[in-house]
C-alpha positions in Angstrom: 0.0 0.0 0.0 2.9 2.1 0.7 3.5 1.7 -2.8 0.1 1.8 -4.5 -0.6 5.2 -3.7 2.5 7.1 -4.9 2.5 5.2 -8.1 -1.0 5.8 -9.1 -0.8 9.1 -8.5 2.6 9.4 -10.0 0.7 7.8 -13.7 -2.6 9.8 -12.8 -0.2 13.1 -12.9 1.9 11.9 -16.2 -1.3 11.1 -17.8 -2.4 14.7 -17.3 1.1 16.4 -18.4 0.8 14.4 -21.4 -2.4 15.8 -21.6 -1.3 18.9 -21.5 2.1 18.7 -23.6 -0.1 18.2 -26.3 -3.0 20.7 -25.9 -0.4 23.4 -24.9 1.7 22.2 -28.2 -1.4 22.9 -30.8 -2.1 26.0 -28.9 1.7 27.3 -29.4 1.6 26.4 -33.0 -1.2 29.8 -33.4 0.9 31.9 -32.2 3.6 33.8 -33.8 6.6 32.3 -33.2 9.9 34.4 -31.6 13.4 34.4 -32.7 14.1 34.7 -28.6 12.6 34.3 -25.1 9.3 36.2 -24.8 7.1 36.9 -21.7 3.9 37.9 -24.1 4.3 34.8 -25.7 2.1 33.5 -22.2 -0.3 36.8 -23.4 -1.0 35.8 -27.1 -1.4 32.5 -25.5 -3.8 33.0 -23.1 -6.4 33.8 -26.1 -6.3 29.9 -26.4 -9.1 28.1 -25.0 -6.6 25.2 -26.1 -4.0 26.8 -23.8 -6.4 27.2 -20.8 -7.4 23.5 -21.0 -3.3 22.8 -20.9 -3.1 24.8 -17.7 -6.2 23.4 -16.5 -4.4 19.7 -17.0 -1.0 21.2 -15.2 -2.6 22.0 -12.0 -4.8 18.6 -12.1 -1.1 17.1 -13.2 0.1 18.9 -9.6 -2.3 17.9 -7.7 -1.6 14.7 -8.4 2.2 15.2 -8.1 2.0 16.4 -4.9 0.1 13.9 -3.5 2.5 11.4 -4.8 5.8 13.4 -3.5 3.6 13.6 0.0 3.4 9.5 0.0 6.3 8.1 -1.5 10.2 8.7 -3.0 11.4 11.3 -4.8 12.9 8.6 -7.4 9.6 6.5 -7.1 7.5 9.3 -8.6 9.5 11.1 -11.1 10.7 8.6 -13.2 7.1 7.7 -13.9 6.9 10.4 -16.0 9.1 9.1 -18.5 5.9 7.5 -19.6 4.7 11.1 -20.7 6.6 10.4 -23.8 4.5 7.8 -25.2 1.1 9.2 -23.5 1.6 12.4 -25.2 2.3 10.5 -28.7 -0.6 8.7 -28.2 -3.0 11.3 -27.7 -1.8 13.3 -30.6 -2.5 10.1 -32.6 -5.8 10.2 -31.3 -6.8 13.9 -31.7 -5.2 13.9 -34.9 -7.3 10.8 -36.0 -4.3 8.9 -37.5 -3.2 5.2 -36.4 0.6 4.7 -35.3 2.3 1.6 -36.2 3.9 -1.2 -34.6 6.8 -0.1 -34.6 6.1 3.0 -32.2 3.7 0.6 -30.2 6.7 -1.8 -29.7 8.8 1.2 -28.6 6.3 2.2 -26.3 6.6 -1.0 -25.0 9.8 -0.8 -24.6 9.8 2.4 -22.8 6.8 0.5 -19.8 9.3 -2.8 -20.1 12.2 -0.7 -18.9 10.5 1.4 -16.6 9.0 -1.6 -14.8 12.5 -3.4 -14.6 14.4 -0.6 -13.4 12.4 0.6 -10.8 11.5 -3.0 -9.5 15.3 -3.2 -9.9 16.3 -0.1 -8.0 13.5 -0.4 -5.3 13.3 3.4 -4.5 13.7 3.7 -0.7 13.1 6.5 1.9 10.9 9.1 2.3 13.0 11.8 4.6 10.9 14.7 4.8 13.4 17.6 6.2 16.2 19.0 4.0 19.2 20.9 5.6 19.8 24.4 4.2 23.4 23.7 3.5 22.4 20.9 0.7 19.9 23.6 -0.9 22.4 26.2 -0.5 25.0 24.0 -3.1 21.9 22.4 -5.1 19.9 25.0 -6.1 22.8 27.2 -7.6 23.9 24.1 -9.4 20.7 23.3 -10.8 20.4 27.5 -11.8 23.5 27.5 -13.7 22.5 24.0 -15.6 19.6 25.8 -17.0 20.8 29.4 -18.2 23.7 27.4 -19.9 21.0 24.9 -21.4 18.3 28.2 -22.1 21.0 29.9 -23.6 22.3 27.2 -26.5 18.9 26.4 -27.4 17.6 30.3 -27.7 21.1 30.6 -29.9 19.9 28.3 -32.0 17.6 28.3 -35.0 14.1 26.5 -34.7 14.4 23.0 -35.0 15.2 19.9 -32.6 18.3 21.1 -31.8 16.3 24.4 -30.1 13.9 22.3 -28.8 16.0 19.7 -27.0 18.1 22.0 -25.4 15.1 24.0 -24.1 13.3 20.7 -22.9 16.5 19.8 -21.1 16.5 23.2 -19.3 12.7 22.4 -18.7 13.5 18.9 -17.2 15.8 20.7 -14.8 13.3 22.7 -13.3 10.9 20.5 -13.6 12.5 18.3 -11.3 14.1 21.0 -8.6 10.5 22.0 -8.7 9.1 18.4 -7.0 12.1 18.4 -4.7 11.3 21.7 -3.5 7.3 20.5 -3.5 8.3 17.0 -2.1 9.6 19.6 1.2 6.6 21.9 0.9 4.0 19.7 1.4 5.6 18.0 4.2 5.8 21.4 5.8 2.1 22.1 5.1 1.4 18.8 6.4 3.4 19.1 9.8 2.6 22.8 10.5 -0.5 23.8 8.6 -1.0 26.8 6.3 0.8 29.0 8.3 4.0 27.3 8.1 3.3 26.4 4.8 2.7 30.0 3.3 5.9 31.5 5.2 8.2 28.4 4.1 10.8 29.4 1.6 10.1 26.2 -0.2 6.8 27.5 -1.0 7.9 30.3 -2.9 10.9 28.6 -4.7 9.2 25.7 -6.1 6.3 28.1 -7.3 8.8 30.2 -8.9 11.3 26.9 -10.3 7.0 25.9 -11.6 6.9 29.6 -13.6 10.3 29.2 -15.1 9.8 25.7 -15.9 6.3 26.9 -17.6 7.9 29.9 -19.5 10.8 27.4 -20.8 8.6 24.3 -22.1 6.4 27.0 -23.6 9.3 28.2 -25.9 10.4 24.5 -26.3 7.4 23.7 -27.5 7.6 26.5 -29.7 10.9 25.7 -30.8 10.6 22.3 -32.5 8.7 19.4 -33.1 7.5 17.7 -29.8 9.2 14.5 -30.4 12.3 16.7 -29.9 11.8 18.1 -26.4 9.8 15.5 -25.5 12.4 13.0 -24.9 15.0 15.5 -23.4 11.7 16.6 -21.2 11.1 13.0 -20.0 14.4 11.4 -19.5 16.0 14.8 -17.9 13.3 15.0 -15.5 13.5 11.2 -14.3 17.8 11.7 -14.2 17.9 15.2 -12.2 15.4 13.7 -10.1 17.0 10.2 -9.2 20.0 12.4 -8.2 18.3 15.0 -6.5 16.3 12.0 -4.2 19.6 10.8 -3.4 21.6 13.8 -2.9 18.6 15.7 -0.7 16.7 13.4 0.6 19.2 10.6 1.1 17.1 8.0 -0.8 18.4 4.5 -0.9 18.8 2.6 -4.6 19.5 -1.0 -4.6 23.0 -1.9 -5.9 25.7 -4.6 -6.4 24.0 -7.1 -8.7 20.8 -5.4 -8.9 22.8 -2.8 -10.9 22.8 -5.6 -14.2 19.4 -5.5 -14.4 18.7 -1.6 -13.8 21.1 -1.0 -16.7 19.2 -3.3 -18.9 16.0 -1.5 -18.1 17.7 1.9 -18.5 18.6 0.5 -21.8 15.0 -0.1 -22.7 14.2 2.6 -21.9 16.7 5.1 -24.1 15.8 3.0 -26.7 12.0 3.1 -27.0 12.5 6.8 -26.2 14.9 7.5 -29.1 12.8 5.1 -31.7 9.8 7.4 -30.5 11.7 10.2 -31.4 13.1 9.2 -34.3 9.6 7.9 -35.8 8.5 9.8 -38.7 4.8 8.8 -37.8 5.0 10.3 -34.5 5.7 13.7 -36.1 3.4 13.2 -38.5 0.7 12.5 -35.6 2.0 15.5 -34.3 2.1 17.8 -37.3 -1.3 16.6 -37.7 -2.6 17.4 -34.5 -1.2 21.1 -34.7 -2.8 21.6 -37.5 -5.8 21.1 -36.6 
């Protein structure tokens, strides 16, 4: 049970961000797209009610997030959102009316295989709930200075996947120093109440890691072709995070032979991923869907 819960939030919130990858994706394709980063591009797209029903899906995706964070391990949750990658495919497939074939279906399977075996593998352990300030105090300049060096080589770069990648890499970064700093939030809200909660300086940091993670995915979307920031997106959040639950919150990963089959799964994993990426039909899905 002390399983169950985390987990099924964990899909229940990687559904939703799918969900909203996707909408937020047609909506972005509307609007005119910027040479550099743009605050109004969040004005021009607040005129679409396909936009609105994104955010609407990000806060039902957080919800669910931090109910999962609340209830289980750092690296439990966030790696189950590599599955965005082929939830988000699948649901431009679907709004775009067009079939995919097997060979994205046996990536995708590939991508749940690998999943499955790593974290059954791994075993995710620990749910510490107090971080001291000195391991903030070195994690959350590192984690600053990974995305302006990642925001920067993508916004030098033309539109196209290398643009993209690079700006769903800086994404994945503050995606997850965002549920580390949620993960000690809720816990705070949960121990002390409101009060506590609304004076924390978690509060205020993961809400403003959550804007700059927004504005970033925004332009990565807008930058390239979803099956090019998607992966970075997916597999950087899961990898920051891992570390992060190990570094901050001194979670425990199974090692010694268990490493053999972790790698094998990791393996799976990269590889559905980068077939997913690779396949023509899932870009045409897409293309089809922003067109729309």
């Amino acid at each position: 049970m002390g399983v169950v819960v985390p987990v099924l939030f964990a899909l229940f919130a990687a559904f939703s961000n799918a969900l909203a990858t996707v909408l937020q994706r047609r909506a972005s394709l509307t609007v005119p797209q910027s040479e550099g980063f743009r605050f109004g591009l969040v004005l021009d797209l607040l005129r679409r009610p396909l936009w609105i029903g994104g955010i609407m899906a990000v806060i039902a995706a957080g919800v669910g997030q931090a109910v999962a964070l609340a209830t289980g391990a750092l690296s439990l949750v966030q790696p189950l959102f590599v599955l965005e990658l082929p939830l988000a495919l699948l649901i431009a497939s679907l709004m775009a009316r067009s079939r995919l074939p097997g060979a994205v279906w046996l990536a995708v399977a590939a991508v749940v295989a690998g999943l499955g075996v790593v974290l059954v593998a791994a075993s995710p352990a620990g749910n510490r709930t107090h971080v001291p300030l000195d391991r903030w105090v070195l994690t959350l300049p590192a984690c600053a200075g990974a995305v302006a060096v990642l925001a920067v080589a993508g916004l030098r770069r033309p539109p196209g996947r290398m643009r993209a990648g690079c700006l769903g890499a800086a994404t994945a970064v503050c995606y997850a120093l965002t549920a580390a700093l949620m993960k000690s939030a809720v816990h705070i809200l949960g121990a002390g109440g409101a009060g506590a909660f609304l004076t924390a300086w978690e509060t205020y940091a993961f809400g403003a890691a959550g804007i700059c993670a927004v504005l970033l995915l925004e332009h990565a979307m807008q930058g390239g072709p979803l099956v090019a920031s998607q992966p970075a997106l997916t597999l950087g959040d899961a990898g920051v995070s891992v570390a992060l639950g190990v570094l901050l919150y001194e979670e425990h990963l199974r090692a010694h032979w268990w490493l053999l089959p972790q790698l094998l799964g990791l393996a799976l994993i990269c590889a559905g991923v980068l077939a997913l990426a690779r396949s023509g039909a899932g870009a045409e899905a897409e293309a089809g869907a922003g067109a729309a």
